[in-house]
TITOR-661528 format. One record per atom (N, C-alpha, C): residue number from 1; residue in three letters; atom name; y negated, x negated, z. Coordinates in pm, 1 decimal. Example, Ala and Ser with C-alpha at 12.3 -4.5 7.8 and 13.67 -1.06 7.14 Angstrom:
BEGIN
 num residuo atomo       py       px       pz
   1     ALA     N    569.0  -1319.0    780.0
   1     ALA    CA    450.0  -1230.0    780.0
   1     ALA     C    330.0  -1320.0    780.0
   2     SER     N    225.0  -1285.0    708.0
   2     SER    CA    106.0  -1367.0    714.0
   2     SER     C     -3.0  -1290.0    787.0
END
This chain:
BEGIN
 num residuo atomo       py       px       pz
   1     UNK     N    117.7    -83.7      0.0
   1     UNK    CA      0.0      0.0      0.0
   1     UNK     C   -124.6    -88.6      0.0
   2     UNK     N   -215.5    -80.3    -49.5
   2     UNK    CA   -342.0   -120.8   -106.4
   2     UNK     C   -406.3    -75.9     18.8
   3     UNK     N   -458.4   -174.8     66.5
   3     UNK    CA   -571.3   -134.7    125.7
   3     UNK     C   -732.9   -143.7     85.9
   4     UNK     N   -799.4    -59.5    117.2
   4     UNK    CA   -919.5      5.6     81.4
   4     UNK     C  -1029.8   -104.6    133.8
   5     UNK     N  -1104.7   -138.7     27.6
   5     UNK    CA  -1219.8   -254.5     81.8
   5     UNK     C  -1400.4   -194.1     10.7
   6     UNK     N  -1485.4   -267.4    104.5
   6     UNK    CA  -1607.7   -185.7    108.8
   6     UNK     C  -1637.8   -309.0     65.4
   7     UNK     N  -1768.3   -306.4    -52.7
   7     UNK    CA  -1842.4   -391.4    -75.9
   7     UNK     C  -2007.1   -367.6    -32.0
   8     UNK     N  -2083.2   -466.3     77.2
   8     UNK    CA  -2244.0   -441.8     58.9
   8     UNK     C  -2301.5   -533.2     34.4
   9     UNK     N  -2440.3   -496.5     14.3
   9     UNK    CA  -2532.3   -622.2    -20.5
   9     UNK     C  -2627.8   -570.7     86.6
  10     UNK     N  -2689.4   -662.8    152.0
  10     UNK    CA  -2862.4   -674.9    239.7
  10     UNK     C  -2961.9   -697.6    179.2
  11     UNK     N  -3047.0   -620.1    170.5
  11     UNK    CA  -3194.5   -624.7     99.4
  11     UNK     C  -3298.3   -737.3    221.2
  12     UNK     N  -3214.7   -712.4    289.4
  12     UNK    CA  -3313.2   -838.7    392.5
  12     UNK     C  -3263.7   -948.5    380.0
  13     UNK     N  -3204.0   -958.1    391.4
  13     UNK    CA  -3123.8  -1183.9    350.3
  13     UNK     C  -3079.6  -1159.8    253.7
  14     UNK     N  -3018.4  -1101.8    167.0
  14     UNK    CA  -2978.0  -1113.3     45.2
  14     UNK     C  -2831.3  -1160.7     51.7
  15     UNK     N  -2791.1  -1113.4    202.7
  15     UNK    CA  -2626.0  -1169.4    173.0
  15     UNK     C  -2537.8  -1022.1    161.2
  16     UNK     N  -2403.6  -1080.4     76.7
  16     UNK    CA  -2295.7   -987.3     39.6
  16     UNK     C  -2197.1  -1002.6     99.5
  17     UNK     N  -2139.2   -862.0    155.6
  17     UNK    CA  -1972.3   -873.2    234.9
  17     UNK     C  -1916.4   -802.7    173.8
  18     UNK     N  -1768.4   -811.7    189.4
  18     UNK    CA  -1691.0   -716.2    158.3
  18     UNK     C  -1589.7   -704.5    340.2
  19     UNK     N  -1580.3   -555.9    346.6
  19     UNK    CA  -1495.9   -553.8    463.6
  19     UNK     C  -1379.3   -436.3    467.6
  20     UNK     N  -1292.3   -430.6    545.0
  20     UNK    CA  -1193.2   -308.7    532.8
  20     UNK     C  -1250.3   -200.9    625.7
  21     UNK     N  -1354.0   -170.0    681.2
  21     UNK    CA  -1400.7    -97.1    733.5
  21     UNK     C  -1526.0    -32.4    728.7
  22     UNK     N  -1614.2     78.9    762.9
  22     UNK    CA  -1741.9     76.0    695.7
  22     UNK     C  -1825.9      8.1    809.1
  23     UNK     N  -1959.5    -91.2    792.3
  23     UNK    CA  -2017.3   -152.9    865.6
  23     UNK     C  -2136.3    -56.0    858.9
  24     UNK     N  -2238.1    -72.0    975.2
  24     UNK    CA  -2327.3    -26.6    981.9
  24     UNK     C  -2451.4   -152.8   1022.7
  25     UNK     N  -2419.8   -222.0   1006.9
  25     UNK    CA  -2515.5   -334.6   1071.6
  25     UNK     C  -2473.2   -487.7    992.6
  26     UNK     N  -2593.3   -593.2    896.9
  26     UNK    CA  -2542.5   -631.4    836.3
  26     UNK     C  -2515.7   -774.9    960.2
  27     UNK     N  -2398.1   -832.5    874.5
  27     UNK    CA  -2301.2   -953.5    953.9
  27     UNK     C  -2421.8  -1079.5    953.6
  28     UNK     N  -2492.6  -1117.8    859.1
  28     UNK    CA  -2602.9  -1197.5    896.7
  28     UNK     C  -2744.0  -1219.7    926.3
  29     UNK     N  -2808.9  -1069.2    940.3
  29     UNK    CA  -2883.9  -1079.5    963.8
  29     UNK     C  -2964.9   -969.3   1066.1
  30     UNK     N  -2809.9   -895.7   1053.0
  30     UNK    CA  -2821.9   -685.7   1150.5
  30     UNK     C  -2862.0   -654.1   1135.4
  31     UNK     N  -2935.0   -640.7   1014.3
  31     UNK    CA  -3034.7   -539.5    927.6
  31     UNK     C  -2922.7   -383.0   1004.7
  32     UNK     N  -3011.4   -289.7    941.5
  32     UNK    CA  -2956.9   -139.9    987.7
  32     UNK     C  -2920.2   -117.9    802.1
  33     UNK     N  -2904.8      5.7    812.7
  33     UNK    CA  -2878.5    127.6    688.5
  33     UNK     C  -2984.3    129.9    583.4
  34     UNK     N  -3094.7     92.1    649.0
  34     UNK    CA  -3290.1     66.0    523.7
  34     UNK     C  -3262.0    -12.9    460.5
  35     UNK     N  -3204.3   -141.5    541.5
  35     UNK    CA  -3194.2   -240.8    403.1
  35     UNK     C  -3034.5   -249.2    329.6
  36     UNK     N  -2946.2   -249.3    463.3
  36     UNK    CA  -2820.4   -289.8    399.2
  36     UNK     C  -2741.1   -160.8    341.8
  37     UNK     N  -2679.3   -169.5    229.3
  37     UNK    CA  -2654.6    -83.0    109.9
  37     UNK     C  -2499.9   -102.9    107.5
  38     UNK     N  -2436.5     28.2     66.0
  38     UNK    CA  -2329.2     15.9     74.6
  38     UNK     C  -2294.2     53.1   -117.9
  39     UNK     N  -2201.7   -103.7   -200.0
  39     UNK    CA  -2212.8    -68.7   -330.9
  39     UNK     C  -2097.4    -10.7   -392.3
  40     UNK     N  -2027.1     24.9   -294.0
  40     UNK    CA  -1885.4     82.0   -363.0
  40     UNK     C  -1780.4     54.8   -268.3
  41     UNK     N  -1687.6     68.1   -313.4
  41     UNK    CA  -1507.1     34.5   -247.7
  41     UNK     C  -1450.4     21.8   -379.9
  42     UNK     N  -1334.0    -31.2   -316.2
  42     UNK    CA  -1205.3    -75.1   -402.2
  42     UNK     C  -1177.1      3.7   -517.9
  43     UNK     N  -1132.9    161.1   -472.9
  43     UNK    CA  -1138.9    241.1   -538.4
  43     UNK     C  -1186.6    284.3   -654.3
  44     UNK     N  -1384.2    234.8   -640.9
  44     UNK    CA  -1449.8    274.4   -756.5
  44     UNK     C  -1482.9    166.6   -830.3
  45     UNK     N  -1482.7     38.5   -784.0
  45     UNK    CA  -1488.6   -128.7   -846.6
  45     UNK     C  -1376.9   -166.9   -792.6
  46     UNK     N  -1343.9   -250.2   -978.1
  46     UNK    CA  -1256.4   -363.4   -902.0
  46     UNK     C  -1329.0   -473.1   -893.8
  47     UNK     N  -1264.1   -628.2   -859.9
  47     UNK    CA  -1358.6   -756.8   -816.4
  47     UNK     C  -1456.3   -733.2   -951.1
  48     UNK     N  -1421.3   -779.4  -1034.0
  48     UNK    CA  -1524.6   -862.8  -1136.7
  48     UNK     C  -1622.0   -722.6  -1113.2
  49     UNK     N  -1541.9   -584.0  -1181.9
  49     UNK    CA  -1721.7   -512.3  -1133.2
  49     UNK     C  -1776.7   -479.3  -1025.4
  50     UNK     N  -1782.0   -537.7   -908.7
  50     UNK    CA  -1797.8   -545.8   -771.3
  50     UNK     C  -1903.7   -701.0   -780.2
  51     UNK     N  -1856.6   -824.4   -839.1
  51     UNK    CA  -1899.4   -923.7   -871.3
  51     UNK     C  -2042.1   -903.5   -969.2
  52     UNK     N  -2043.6   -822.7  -1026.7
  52     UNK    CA  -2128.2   -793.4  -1167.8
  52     UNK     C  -2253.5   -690.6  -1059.8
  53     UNK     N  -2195.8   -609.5   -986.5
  53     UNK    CA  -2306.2   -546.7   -909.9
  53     UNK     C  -2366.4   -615.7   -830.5
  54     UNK     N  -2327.6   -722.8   -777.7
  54     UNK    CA  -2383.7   -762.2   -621.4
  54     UNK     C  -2455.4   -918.1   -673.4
  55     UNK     N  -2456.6   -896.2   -850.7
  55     UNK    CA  -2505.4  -1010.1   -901.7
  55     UNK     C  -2619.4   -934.5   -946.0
  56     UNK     N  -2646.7   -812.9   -984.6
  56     UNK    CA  -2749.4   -730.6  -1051.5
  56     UNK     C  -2855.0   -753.8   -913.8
  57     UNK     N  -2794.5   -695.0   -753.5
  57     UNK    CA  -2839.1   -688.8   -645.6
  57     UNK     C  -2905.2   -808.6   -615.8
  58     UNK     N  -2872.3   -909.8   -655.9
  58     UNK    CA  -2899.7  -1002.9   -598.3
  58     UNK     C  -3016.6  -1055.4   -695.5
  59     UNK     N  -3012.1  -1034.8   -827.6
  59     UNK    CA  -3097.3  -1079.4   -925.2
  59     UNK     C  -3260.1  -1012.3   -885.4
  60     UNK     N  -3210.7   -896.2   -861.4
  60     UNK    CA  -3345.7   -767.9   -814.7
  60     UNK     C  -3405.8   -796.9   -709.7
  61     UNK     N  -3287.7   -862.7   -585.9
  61     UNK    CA  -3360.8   -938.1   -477.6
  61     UNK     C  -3439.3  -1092.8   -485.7
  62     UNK     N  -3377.1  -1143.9   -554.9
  62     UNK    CA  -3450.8  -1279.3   -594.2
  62     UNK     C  -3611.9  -1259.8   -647.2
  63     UNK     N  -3591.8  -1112.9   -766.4
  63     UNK    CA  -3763.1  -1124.1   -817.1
  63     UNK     C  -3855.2  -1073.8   -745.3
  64     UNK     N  -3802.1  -1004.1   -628.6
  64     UNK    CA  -3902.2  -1022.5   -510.0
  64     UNK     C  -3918.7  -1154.7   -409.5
  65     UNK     N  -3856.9  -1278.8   -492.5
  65     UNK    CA  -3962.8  -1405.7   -437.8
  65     UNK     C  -3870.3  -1447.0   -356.5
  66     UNK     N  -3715.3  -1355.8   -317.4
  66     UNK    CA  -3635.0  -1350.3   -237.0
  66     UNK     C  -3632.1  -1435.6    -65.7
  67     UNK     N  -3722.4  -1345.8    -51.1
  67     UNK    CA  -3809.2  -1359.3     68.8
  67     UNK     C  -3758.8  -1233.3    136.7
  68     UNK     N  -3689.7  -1281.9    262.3
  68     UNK    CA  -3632.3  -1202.7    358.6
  68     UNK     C  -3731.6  -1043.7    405.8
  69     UNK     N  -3699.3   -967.0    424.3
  69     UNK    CA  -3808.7   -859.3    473.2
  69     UNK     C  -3836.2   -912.8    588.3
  70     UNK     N  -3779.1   -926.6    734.3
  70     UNK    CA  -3866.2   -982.9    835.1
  70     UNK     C  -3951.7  -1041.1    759.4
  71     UNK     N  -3997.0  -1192.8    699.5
  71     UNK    CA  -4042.4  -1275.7    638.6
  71     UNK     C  -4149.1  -1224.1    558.4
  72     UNK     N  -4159.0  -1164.8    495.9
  72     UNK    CA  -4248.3  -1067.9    377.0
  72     UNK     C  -4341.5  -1007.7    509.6
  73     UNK     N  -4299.8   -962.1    644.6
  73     UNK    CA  -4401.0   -855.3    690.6
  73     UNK     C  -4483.7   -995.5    773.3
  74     UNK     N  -4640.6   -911.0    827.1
  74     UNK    CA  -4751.4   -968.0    842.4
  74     UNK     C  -4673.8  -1070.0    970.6
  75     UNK     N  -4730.7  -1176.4   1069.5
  75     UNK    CA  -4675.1  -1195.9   1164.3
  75     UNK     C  -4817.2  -1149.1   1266.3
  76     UNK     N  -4743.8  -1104.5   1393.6
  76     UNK    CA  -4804.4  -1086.2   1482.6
  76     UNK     C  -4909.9  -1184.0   1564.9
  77     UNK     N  -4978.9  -1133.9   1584.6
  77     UNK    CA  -5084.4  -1184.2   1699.1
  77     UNK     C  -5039.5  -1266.2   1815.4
  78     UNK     N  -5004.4  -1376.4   1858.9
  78     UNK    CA  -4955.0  -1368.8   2000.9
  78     UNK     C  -5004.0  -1481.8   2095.2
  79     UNK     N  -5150.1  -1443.5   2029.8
  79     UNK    CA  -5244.7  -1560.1   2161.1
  79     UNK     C  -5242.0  -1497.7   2239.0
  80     UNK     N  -5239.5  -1406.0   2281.3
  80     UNK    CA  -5295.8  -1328.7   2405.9
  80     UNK     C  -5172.7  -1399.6   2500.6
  81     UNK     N  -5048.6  -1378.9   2448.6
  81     UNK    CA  -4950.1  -1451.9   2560.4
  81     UNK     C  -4980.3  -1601.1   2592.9
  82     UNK     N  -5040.1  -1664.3   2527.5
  82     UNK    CA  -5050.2  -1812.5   2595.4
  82     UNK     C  -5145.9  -1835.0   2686.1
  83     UNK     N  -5105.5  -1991.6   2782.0
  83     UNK    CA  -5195.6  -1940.7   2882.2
  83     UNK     C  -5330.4  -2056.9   2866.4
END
């Protein structure tokens, strides 16, 4: 019996897993559900078109400068904490 595998990609680091279970939190960087995307299972890709998506994903993330979302947002203020 075949077991059933999930492929995602992270819009925040730009990394790809595949796992036998569904994740909700990504493995390198714990993005939530906003960024990290779930691109299929076994079922509806096999490798190479699983490979071919998470290369499209990744191409789309790169021409945004592939600059992490933490990274992209403003950074905070934080003189007030020093003494």
């Amino acid at each position: 019996m075949k077991t059933k595998t999930y492929y995602f990609f992270c819009e925040g680091c730009g990394g790809d897993t595949a796992a036998y279970n569904l994740l909700v939190r990504c493995p390198y960087c714990h993005a939530v559900k906003a960024t990290f995307l779930l691109l299929g299972d076994s079922e509806g890709l096999s490798d190479p078109e699983a490979a071919r998506v998470v290369e499209q994903h990744r191409k789309k993330w790169s021409s945004k400068n592939g600059v992490a979302f933490a990274d992209a947002l403003p950074k905070k203020n934080r003189a007030w904490f020093r003494r």
